[in-house]
N, C-alpha and C positions, 0 to 999 in steps of 0.2 A: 345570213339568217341566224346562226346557230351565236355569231359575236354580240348578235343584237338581246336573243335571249340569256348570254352567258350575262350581257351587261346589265337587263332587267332583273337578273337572278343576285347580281353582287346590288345592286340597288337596293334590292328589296328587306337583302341579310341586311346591310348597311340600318336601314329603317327601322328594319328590327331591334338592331343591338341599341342601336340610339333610346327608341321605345325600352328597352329592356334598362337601359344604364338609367333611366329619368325616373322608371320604378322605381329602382334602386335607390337611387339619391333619396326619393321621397320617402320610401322606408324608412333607409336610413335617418333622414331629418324628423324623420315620425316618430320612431324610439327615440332619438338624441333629445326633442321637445320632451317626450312621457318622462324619459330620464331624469329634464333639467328641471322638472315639474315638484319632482320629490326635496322636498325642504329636508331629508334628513342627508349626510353626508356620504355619496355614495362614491367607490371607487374602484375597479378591477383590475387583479395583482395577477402576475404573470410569475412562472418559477423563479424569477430573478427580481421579484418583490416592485417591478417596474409597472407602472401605469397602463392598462391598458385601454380602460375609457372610464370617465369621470361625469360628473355633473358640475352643475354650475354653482352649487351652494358647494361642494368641498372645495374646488377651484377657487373661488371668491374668497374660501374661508384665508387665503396666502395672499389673495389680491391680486390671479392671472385668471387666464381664460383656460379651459381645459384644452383645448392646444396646444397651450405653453408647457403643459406637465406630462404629456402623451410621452410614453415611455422611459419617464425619467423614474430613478429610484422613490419609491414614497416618502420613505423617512427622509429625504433632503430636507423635503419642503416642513418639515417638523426642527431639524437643525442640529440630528442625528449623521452618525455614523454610520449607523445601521439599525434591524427595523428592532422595535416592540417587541418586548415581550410576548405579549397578546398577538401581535401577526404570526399564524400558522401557516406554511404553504404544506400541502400533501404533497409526501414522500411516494417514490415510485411500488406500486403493487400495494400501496396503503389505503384503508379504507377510510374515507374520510367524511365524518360525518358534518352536519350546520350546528353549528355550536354558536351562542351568547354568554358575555363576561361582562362586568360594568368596572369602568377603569376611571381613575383621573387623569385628566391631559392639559397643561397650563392650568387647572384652579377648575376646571369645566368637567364635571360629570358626565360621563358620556355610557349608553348600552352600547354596545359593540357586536354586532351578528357578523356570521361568516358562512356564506353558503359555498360550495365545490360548483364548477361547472367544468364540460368539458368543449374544445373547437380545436378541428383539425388537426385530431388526435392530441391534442396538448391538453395538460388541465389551467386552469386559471379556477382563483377564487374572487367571490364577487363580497367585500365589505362596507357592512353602512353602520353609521356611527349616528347615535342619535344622543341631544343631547337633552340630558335629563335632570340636570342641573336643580329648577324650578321643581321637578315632580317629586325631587327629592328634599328642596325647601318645605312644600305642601305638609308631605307625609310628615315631617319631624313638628310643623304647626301642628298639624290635627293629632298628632300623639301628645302634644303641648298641651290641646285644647284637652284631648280626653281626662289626662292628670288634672286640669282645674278643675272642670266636672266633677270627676271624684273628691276631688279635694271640697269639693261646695258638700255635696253630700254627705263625706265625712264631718264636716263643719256641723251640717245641721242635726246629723244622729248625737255630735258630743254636746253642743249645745241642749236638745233636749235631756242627754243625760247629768249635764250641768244643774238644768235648770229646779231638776227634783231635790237634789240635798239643798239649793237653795231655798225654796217654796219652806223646810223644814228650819234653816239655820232663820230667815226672815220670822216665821211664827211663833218659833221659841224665843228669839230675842223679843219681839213686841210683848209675849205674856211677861219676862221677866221684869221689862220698863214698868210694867202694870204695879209690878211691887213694891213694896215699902222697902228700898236701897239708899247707902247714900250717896252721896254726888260723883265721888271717883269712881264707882261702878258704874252709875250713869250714864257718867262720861262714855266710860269703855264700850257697854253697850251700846250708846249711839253710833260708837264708831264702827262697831262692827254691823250692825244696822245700815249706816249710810253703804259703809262697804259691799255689802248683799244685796244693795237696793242698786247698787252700782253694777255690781258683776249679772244682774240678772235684766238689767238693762241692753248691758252686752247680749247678754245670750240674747234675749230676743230680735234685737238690731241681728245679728249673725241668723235667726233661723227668718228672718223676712226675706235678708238678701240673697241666701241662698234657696229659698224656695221655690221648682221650679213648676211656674205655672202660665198658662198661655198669658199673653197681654191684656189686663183689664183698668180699664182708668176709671176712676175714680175721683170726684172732689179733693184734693187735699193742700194743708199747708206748708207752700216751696220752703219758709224760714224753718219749719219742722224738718222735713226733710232732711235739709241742710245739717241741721245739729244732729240729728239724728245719723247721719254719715260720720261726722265728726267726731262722735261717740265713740264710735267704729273702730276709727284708724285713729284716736287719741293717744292713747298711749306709744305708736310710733311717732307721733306728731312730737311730743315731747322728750324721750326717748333723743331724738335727730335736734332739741331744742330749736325747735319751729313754731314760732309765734302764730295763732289763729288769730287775725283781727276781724269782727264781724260788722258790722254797718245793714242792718235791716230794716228797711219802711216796711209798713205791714199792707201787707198782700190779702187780695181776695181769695177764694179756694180757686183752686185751677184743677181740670180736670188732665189727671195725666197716671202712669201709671207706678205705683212707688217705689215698689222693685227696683223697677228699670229706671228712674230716676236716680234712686242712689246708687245704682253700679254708673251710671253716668255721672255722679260729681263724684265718686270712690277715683273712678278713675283718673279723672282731672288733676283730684288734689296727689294721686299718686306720682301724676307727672309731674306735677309743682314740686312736688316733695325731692325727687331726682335733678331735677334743672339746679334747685335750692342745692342739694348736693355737690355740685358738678364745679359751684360758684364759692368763693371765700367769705360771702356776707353772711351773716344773722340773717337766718332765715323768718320769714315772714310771709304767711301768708293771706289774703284779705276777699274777702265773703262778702259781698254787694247784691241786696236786690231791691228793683225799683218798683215802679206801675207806672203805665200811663194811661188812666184815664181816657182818653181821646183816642188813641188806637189800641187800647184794650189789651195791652199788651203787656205780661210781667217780663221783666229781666232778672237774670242771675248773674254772676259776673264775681268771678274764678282765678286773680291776679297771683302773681310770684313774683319774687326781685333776685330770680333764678341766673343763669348763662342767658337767657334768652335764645330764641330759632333764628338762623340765620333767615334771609330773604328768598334763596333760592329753593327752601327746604318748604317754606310755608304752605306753599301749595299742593305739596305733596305730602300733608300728616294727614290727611283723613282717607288716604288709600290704603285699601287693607294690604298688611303685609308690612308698609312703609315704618322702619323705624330706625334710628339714627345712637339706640342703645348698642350696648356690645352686646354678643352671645349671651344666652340664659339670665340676659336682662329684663328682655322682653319679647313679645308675639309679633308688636306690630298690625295687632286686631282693635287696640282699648280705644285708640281714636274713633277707629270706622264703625265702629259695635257703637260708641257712643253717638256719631253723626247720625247713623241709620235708626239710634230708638228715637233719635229727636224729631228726625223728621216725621215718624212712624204717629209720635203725639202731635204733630200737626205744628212741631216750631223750627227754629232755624240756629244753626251753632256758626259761630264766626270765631277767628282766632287774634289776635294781633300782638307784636313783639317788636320787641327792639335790643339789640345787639349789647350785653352788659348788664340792663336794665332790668328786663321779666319780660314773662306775659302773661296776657289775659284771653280764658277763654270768656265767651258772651253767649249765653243761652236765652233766645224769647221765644218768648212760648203764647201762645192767643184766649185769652178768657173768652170763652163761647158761653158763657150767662147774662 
């Protein structure tokens, strides 16, 4: 009797541990899931800087399984020696607090947090590396953006401050042509007349484009526009000796908004203007717009006989951020800013290129009258 309850008794523990071990497991695979769940890189150092348990995004990041790297030194799998700088283990009777550093590792901006834990009387530290590469792309655009911002603003304070001595050099010149001169002052006069009439053209071109006001459309005419951007950026156009060719049929008004129309061909021809750089030709660049009648549609059409975009690149200029300039070339916003106001007036921007050649951007836009 007593072999039969001793044997029910080892049965029962038996049952238990089993029960108890499948717990286990499952916890275990419970956390090990929440673990491999975190897309930032996490990993825990042991006083000998060894692996204690990992996830599947730092594992991946060397191309093994966190298995493979279970107790191995970390900095191997980095192609060290020995560890980081940035790897801290706490020293014995040291207080050790969770500290963050932001470091470069291969080209990759990474935050780096370090929390202390303690098991089975040992300490280990628990590090995740996150990488912050992009958020630090962002911030350096949007300090980018805020400098143009200012920079429009400033534009338009000096602008209006331009435009008062000229209001003054234009009215005194007109009364002097009034007088009885002769022709070599004439002359002069005129010239400095045309010149005022010029420089105050500018300024206002400069405070339209920089003025910031919600989206309103308006009737107006695309071939105006046009020149009137042209105005703008003329003196760099020539400056770079970059031929403007125009070819205008005359368009109906289209309702769009002007602003936001000229920082849309500002920007085009700015990228003409660069491509045009990049390439050994006499630059040229050529100003197209059509109508057609039967789908009511105007065109613009924006060519360069620049480097041209590769084929693999094309598809990728109208995503923000996307640009193929160097450093403090550009934003990588002027396409996507442009795509978004076109679509915003109700038309469509297409691109096309060819290798040596140029491109051409194609703006239609829908007459709703």
């Amino acid at each position: 009797m007593n072999n039969t309850n001793d044997q029910q008794k080892k049965e029962d523990e038996m049952q238990q541990h089993s029960l108890l071990f499948k717990q286990i497991y499952k916890s275990n695979k419970w956390w090990q899931n929440i673990i491999d769940a975190i897309t930032d890189y996490m990993f825990v150092l042991d006083q000998n800087y060894k692996i204690l348990r990992t996830n599947k995004t730092f594992s991946n990041l060397f191309g093994k399984e966190p298995a493979d790297i279970i107790m191995k030194p970390y900095f191997e799998l980095f192609g060290l020696e020995g560890p980081h700088e940035w790897c801290v283990l706490p020293k014995e009777n040291e207080t050790f607090n969770p500290r963050s550093m932001e470091r470069k590792i291969n080209d990759i901006d990474y935050l780096i947090s370090c929390f202390p834990i303690s098991y089975d009387e040992h300490v280990a530290v628990v590090y995740i590396m996150k990488d912050i590469t992009e958020n630090h792309r962002l911030k350096d655009q949007i300090y980018h953006l805020e400098k143009l911002s200012s920079l429009g603003t400033l534009a338009s304070g000096v602008a209006h401050e331009i435009n008062n001595p000229l209001t003054g050099i234009i009215g005194y010149t007109e009364m002097l042509l009034m007088k009885d001169i002769d022709d070599t002052l004439k002359k002069y006069l005129n010239n400095i007349f045309d010149a005022a009439i010029r420089c105050k053209k500018i300024t206002e071109n400069m405070l339209t484009f920089s003025r910031q006001t919600p989206a309103q459309k308006t009737p107006e005419d695309l071939n105006d526009i046009l020149d009137k951007t042209i105005e703008l950026h003329e003196y760099l156009l020539k400056n770079t000796k970059i031929e403007v060719v125009k070819d205008y049929q005359k368009l109906p008004y289209i309702d769009v908004d002007r602003q936001q129309m000229q920082q849309v061909i500002l920007n085009m021809i700015i990228n003409a203007e660069y491509a045009i750089s990049e390439s050994e030709k006499k630059g040229r660049i050529h100003l197209t717009t059509t109508y057609d009648e039967k789908s009511k549609l105007a065109e613009i059409r924006i060519s360069d006989n620049g480097t041209g975009i590769p084929h693999e690149v094309l598809a990728k200029i109208f995503d923000p951020f996307f640009t193929t300039k160097p450093v403090n070339k550009g934003t990588g916003l002027g396409l996507s800013i442009a795509h978004g106001i076109i679509a915003e007036q109700g038309g469509t921007v297409e691109v096309e290129s060819t290798m040596g050649e140029g491109t051409t951007f194609i703006i239609r836009l829908l007459n709703t009258h």
